[in-house]
Each structure stands twice: as C-alpha cells, then as structure tokens.
C-alpha positions as a Markdown table, in Angstrom:
| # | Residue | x | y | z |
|---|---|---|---|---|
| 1 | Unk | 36.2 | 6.6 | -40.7 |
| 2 | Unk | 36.9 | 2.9 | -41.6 |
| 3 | Unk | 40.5 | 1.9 | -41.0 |
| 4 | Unk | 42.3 | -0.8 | -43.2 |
| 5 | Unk | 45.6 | -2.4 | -42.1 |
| 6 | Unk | 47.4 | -5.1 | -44.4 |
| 7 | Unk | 47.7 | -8.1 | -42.9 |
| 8 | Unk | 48.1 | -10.6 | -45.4 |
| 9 | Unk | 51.4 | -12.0 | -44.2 |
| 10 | Unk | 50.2 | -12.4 | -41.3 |
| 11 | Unk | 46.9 | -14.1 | -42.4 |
| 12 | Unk | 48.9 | -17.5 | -43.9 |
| 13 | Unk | 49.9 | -18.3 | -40.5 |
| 14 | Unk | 48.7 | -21.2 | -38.4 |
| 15 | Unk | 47.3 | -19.3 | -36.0 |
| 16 | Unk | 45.5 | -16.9 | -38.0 |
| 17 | Unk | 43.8 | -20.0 | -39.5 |
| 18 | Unk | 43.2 | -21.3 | -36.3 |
| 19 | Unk | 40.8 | -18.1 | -35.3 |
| 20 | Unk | 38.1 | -19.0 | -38.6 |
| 21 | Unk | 35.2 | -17.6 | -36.5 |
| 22 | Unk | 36.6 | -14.9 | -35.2 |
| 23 | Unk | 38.7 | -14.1 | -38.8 |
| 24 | Unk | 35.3 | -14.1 | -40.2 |
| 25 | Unk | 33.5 | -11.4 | -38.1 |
| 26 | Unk | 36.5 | -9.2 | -38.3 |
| 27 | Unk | 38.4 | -9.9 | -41.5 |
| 28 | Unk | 37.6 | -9.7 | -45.2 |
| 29 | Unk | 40.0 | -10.6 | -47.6 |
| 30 | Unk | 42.8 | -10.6 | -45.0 |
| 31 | Unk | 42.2 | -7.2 | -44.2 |
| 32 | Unk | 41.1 | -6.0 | -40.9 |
| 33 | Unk | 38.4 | -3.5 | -40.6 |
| 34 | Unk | 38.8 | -1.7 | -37.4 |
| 35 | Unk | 34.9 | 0.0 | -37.2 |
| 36 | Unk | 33.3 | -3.7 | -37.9 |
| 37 | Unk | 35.7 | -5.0 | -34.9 |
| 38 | Unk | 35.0 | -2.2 | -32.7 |
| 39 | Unk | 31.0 | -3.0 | -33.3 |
| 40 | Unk | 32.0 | -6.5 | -32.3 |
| 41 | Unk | 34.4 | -6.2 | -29.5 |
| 42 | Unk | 31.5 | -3.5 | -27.8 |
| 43 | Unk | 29.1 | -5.8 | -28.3 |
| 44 | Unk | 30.8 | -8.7 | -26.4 |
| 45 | Unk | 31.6 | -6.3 | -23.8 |
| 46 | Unk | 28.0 | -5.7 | -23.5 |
| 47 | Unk | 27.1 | -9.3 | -23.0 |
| 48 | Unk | 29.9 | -10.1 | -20.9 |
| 49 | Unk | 29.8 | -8.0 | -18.9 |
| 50 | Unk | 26.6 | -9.5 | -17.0 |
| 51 | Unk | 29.5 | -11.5 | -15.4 |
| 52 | Unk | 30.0 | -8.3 | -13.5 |
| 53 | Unk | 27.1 | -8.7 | -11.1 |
| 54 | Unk | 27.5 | -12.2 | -10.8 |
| 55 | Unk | 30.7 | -11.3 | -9.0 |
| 56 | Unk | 28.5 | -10.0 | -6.0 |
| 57 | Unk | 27.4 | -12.9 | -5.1 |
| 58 | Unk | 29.2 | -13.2 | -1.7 |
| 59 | Unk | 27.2 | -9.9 | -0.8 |
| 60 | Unk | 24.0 | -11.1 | -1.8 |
| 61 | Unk | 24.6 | -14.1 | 0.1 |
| 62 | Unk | 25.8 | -12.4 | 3.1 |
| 63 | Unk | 22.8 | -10.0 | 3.0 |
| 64 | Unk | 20.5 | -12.8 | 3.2 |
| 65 | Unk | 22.2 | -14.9 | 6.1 |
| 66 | Unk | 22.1 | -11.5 | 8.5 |
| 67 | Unk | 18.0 | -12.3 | 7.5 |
| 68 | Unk | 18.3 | -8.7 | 5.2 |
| 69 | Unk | 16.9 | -11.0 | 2.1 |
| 70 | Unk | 14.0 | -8.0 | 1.0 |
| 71 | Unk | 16.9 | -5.7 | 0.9 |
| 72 | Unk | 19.1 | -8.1 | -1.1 |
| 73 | Unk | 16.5 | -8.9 | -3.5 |
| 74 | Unk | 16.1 | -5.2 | -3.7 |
| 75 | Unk | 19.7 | -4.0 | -4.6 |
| 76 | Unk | 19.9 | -6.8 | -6.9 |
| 77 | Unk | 16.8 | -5.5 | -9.0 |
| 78 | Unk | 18.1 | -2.1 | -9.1 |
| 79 | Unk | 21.8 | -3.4 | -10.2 |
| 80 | Unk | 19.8 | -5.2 | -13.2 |
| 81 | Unk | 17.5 | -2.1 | -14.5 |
| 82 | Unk | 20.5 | 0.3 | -14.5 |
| 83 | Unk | 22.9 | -2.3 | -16.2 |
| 84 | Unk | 20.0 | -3.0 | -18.9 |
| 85 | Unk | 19.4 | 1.2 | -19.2 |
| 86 | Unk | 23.5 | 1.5 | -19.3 |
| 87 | Unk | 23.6 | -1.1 | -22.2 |
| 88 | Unk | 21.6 | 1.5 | -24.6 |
| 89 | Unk | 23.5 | 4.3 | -23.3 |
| 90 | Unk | 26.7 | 2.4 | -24.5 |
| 91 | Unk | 24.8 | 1.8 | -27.9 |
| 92 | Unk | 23.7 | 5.4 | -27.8 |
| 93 | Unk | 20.0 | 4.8 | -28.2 |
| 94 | Unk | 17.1 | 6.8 | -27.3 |
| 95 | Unk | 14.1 | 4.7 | -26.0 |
| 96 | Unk | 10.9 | 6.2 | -26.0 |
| 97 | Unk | 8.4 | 3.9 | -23.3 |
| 98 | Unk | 4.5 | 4.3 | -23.9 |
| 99 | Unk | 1.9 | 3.0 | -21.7 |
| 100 | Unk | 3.7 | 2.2 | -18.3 |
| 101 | Unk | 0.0 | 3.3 | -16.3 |
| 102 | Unk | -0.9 | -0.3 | -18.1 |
| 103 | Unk | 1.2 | -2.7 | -15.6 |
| 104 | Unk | -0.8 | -4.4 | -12.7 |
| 105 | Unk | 0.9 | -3.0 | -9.6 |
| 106 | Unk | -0.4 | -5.5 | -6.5 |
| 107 | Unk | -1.1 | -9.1 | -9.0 |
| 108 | Unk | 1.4 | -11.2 | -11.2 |
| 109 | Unk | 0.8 | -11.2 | -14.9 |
| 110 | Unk | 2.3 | -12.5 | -18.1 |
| 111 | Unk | 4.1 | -9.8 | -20.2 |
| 112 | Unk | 3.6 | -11.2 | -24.0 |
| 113 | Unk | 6.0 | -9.6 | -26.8 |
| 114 | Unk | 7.0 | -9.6 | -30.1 |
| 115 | Unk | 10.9 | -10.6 | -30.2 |
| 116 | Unk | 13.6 | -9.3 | -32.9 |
| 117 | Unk | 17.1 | -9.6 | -31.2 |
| 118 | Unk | 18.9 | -10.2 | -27.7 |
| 119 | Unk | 18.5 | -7.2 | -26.5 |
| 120 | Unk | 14.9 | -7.1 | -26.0 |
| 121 | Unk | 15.2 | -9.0 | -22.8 |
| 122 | Unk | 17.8 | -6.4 | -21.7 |
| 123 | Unk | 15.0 | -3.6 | -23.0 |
| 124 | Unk | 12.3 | -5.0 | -21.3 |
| 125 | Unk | 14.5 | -5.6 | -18.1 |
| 126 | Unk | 15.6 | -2.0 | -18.4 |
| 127 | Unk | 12.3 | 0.0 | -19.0 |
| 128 | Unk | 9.7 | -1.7 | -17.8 |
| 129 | Unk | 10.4 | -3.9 | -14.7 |
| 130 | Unk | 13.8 | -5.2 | -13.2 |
| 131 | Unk | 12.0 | -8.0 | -11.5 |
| 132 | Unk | 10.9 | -9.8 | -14.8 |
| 133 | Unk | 11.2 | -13.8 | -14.6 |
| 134 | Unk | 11.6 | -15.3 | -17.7 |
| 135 | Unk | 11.2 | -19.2 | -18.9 |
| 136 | Unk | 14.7 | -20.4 | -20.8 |
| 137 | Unk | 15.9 | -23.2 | -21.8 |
| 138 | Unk | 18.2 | -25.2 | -19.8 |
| 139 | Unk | 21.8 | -24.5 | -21.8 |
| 140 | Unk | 21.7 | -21.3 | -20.2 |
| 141 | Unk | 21.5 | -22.1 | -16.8 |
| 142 | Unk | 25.1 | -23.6 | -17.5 |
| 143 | Unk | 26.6 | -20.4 | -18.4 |
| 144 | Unk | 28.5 | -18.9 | -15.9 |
| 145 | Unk | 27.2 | -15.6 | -14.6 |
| 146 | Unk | 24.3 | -15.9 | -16.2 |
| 147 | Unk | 23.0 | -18.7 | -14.9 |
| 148 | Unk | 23.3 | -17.1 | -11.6 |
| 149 | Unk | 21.2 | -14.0 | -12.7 |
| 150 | Unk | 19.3 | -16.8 | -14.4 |
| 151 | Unk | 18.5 | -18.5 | -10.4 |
| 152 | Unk | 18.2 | -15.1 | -8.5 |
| 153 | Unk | 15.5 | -13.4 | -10.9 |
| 154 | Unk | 13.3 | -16.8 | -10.7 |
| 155 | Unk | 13.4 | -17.7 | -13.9 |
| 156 | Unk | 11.9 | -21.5 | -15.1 |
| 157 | Unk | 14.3 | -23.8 | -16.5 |
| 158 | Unk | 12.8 | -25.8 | -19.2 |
| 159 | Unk | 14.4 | -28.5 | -21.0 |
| 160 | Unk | 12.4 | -28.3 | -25.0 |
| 161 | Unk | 12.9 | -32.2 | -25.0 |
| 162 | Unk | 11.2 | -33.7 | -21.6 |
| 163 | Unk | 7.9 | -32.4 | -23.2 |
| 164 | Unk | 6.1 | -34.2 | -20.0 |
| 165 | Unk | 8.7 | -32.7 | -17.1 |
| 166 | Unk | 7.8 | -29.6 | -18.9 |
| 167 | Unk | 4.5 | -29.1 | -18.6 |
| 168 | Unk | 4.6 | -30.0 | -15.2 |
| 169 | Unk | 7.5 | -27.6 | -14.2 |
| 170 | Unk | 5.0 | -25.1 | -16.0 |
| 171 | Unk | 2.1 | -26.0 | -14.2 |
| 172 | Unk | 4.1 | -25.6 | -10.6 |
| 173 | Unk | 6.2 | -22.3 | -11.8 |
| 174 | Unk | 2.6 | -20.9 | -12.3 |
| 175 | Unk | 1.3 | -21.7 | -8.7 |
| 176 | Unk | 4.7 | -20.2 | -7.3 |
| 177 | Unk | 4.3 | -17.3 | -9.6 |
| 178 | Unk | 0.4 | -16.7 | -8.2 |
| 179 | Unk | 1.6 | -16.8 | -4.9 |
| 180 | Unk | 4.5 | -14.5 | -5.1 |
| 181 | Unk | 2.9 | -11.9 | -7.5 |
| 182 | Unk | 5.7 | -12.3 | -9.7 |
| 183 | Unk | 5.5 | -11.5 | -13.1 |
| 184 | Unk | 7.4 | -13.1 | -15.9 |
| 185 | Unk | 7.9 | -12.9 | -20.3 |
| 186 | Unk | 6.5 | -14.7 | -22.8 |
| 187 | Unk | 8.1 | -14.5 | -26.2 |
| 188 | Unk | 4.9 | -16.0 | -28.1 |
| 189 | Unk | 6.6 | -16.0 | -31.9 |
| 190 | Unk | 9.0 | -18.6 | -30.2 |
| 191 | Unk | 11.5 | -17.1 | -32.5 |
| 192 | Unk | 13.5 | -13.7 | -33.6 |
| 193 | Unk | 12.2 | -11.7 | -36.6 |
| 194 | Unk | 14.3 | -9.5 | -37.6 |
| 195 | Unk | 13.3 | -8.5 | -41.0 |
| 196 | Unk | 11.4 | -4.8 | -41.1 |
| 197 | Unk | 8.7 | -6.3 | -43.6 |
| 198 | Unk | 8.0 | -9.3 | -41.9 |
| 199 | Unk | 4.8 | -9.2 | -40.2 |
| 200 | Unk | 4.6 | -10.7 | -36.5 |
| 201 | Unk | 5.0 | -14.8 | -36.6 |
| 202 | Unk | 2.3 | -16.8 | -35.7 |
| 203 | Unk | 2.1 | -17.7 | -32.0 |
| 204 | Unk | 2.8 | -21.4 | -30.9 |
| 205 | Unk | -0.2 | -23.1 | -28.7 |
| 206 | Unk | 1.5 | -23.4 | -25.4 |
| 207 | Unk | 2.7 | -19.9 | -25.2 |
| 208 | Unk | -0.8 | -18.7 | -23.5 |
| 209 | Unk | -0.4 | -22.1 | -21.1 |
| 210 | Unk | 0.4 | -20.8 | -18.2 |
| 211 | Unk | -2.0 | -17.5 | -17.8 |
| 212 | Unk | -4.6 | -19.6 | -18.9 |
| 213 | Unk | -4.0 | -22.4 | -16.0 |
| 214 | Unk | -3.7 | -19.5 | -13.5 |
| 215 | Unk | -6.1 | -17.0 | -14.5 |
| 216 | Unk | -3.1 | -14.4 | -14.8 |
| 217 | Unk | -3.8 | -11.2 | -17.1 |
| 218 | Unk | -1.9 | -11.1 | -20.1 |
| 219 | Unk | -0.2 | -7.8 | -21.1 |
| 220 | Unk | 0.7 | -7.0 | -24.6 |
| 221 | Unk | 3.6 | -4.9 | -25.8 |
| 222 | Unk | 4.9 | -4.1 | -28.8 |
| 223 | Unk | 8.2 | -3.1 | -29.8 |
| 224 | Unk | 10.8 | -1.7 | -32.4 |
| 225 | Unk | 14.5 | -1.3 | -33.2 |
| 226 | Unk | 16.1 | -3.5 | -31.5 |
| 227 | Unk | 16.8 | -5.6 | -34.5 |
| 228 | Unk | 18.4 | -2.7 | -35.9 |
| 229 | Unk | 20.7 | -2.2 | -32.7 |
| 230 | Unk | 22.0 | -5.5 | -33.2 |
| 231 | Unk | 23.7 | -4.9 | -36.7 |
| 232 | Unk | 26.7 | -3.3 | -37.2 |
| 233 | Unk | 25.7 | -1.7 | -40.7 |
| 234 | Unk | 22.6 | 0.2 | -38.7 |
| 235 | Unk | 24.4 | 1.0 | -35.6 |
| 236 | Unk | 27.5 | 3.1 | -36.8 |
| 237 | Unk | 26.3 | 4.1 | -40.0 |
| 238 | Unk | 23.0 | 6.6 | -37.7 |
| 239 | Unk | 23.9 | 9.3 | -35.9 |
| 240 | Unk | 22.9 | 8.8 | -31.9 |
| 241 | Unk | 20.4 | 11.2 | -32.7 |
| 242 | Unk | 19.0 | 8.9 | -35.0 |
| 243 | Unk | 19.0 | 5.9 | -32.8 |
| 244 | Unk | 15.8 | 4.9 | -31.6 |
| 245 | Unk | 13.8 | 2.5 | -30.4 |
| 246 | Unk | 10.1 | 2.2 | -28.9 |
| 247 | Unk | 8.1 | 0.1 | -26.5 |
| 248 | Unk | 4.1 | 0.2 | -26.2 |
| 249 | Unk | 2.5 | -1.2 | -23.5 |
| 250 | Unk | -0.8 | -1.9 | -24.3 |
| 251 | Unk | -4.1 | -2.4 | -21.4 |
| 252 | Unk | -4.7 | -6.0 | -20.1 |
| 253 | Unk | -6.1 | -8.9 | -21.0 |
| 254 | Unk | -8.0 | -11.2 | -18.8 |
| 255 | Unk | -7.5 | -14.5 | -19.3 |
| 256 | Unk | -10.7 | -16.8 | -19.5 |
| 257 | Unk | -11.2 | -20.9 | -18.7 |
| 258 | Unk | -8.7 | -22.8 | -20.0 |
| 259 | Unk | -10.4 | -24.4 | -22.9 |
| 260 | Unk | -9.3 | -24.6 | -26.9 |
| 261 | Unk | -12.0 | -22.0 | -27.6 |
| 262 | Unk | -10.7 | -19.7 | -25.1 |
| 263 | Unk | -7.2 | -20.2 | -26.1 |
| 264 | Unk | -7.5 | -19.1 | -29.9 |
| 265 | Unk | -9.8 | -16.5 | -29.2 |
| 266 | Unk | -7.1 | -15.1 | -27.1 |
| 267 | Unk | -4.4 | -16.0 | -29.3 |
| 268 | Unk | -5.9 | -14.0 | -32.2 |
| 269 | Unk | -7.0 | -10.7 | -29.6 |
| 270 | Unk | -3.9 | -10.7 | -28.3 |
| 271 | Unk | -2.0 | -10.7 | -32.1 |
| 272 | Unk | -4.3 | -8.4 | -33.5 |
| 273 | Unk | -3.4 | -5.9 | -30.9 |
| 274 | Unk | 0.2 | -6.2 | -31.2 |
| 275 | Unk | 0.7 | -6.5 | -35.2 |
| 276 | Unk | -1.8 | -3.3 | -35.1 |
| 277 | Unk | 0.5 | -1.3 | -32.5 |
| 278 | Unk | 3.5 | -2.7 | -33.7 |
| 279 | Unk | 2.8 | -0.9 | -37.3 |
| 280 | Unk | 2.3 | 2.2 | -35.7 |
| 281 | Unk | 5.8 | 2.4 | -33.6 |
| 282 | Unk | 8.0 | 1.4 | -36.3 |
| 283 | Unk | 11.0 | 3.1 | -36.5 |
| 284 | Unk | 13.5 | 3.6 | -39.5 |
| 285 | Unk | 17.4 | 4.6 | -38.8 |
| 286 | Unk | 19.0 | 6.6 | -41.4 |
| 287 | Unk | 21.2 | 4.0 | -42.2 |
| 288 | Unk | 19.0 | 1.2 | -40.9 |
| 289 | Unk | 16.9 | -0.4 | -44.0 |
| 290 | Unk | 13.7 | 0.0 | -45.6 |
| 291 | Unk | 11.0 | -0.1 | -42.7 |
| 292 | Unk | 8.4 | 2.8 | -42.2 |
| 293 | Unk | 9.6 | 5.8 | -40.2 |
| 294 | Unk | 8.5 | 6.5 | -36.9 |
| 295 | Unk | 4.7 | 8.1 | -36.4 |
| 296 | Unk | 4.0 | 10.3 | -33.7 |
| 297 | Unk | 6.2 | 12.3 | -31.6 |
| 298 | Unk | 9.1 | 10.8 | -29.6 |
| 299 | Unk | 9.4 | 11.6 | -26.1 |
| 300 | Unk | 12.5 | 10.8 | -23.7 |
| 301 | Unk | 16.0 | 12.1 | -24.3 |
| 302 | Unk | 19.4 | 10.7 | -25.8 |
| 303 | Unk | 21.3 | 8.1 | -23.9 |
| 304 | Unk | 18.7 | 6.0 | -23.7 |
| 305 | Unk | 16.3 | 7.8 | -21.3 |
| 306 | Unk | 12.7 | 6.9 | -21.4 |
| 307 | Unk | 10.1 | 9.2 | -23.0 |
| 308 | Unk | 6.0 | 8.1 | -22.5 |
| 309 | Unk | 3.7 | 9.3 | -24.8 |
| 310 | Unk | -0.5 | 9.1 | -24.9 |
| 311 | Unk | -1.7 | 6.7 | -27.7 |
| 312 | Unk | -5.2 | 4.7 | -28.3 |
| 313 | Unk | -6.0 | 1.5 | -27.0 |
C-alpha cells in the first residue's frame, strides 16, 4: 500500500527547495510517496553500508603486523561474499548460479560479463568469487570506504584520460596478477544496458588487452535481472517469489598471441557465447517489463540462496 501525506505547505519553503535532488526522487507534486522513499532510503542503505567493513580496518591492520596477513586476507574475503549475498537477501531475490565447475581453481583468469546495473559487481562478488579484482576508474578510489575495499581486493586504478600511464599500469597489473593467480572482471560493453530488448553492446578493443598480453583464460558469464533489481517499479510491485535473477558461467577460453587477428576472433567467440546464453537465462518479473520469461528450471531457494543447474556449452 502506497501512502500519500500532504505536504504542500511545507514544499514553498526554503529548505524544501534547497533538497531539489532529493525532492525529486521522493516527491511528486509536493506529495510524498512513502513506498518510492522506502525503495530509495534501502537502497542507499545498501550501498552505504560498504562503509561498514571499512570500519575494521584497525583489525586488518593489526592482523597483518602480528605476520597473520593469509588469515587477514581471508576474513576479509569472507566479510565481502556474505555482505554481497546479504544485499539480495535485503532485496529479497532468489539467485539461481549455473556453471561454477567452469572457474580455473590453481591459475588467474579474466572473468568477462555483460553489465546492466550496480549490483552486478556485488552479484558476481557474492556468487562466484569474493576475491574478484576489478579495474575502476580513479574517482572511486577517493570515496571513502570504498576506496579502501577498492586497495585491499587489488583492484587497478585507471585514470580514462592518461591513455599512455594506462596501458602501462595495465601491462604491470597483468604481470602481478600472473604471479599472484589472482583473478579479476572485465565489463567488455564498457557500459550498463539496461533495457530487456537490447541486445549485448559491442565490445570496446582494449577490453581483451590484458588476457591477451598474459596468456590468461578468459571466462564468459552471462547474466539477468539485475537491471530489474535496480528499479523501484520492478522491485515492489513482484512478489519475493517472483524475484529472480541468474548467472551462467560458461567453459574457458584460451587466449591466443596477441595479434589484431587473434583479438577479433576472440572478441566475436567470446560475444557469440554470451548473447546466445544470455537469451536463454532471461528472466521476466511480474511487474518487471516486457522481457522473455525464464527457460528452464530454477534451482536455489528464496533469500538469495544459490541454485546450479546443468546446461549446454
């Protein structure tokens, strides 16, 4: 039920103007909707509250000066996965993992997927490995809180304008990343899509850079509804039952020599077998839009356990 309080008085004052962007999230026509502000007031919560671990880092520093720095490293990876996996409880959504038998257990490797909202990092962090490294730009590393999850996990800081200092800071983060047998994401589209028709975006040229350079395997995953998860319309207008979302992980790919030739050939394997599992894990939410419903049989339970499920390759 959608609440409406009157607060047109209140909504000439200075202060009220003063709040525009907030006003306009959470007002319309000087009324106050109190579903649309709980949607946005849990999902700040969500996001903020990353700050939490952040918090511990006099432990983790402590841990590491008494020489316990596998340990440390260790407790900090499992704070992540259960804050990501606690973040879809919150939402209520079920997440249904395919293909985890696919991850290289003793070798680093370059996850590559399809991107819709925020909270795929936070998905991918959750249900498929807490150790992920991933390459952002430099703002972030300003944030506070995140940038020091931002430090601890590994991840490269790039700057998208020193083009030159960037490819070499790639070229190094690769070597390290060899060495370490870390693995780290690759959002190839180099932007969101959100919309449920809209096919997979082309893939910009330096995305396959650094598993080409190292002769890392790429691995391919697809996934589904978190673009729905991230509007308010779609989350509390389905039923938790209704909430899903799906993640394939598909078999590896072995990067070749780093050549032009090698690079589109991999580009176009390596979208072919996404946009063709990615059309068969689409899910629809009651309330959710107009995309295809979901095929196969979903496994895991509500609260945003994981479910895997067989599928081709």
């Amino acid at each position: 039920m959608t609440v409406f309080l009157d607060i047109q008085p209140i909504s000439r004052t200075p202060l009220f103007q003063g709040l525009a962007p907030m006003r306009s999230i959470l007002f319309r026509d000087g009324v106050f909707s109190l579903r649309k502000g709980a949607h946005f007031l849990l999902e700040v919560l969500i996001f903020f509250s990353v700050f939490v671990i952040s918090w511990l880092r006099p432990f983790f520093w402590a841990l590491r000066a008494l020489g316990q720095a596998v340990a440390a490293e260790a407790l900090f990876f499992k704070l992540t996965g259960w804050w990501c996996r606690t973040v879809f409880k919150v939402l209520g959504c079920r997440v249904v993992v395919e293909g985890l038998e696919h991850l290289p257990a003793d070798s680093a490797y370059v996850v590559m997927s399809n991107h819709q909202s925020n909270y795929d990092p936070i998905l991918l962090l959750g249900f498929l490995d807490a150790s992920l490294s991933f390459i952002a730009k430099s703002d972030l590393f300003r944030v506070p809180g995140l940038a020091f999850w931002l430090r601890y996990n590994r991840c490269l800081r790039l700057d998208r304008g020193d083009f030159r200092g960037g490819a070499d800071a790639l070229a190094a983060y690769g070597r390290e990343l060899k060495a370490r047998r870390g693995r780290v994401v690759m959002f190839p589209e180099g932007s969101r899509t959100k919309h449920p028709r809209r096919e997979i975006q082309r893939f910009m040229g330096g995305s396959l850079m650094l598993a080409l350079e190292n002769g890392l395997p790429v691995v391919p995953v697809a996934l589904d509804g978190t673009r729905l998860a991230g509007t308010r319309a779609s989350l509390v207008g389905t039923p938790r039952s209704g909430r899903v979302i799906r993640l394939r992980i598909m078999a590896p790919v072995m990067a070749g020599t780093n050549s032009a030739a090698e690079r589109r050939r991999l580009m176009k394997e390596l979208r072919q077998r996404m946009m063709s599992n990615w059309e068969a894990i689409r899910v629809q939410w009651p309330a959710g839009g107009t995309s295809p419903g979901i095929r196969g049989k979903a496994g895991g339970k509500a609260g945003g356990k994981a479910g895997r499920e067989p599928h081709p390759q």
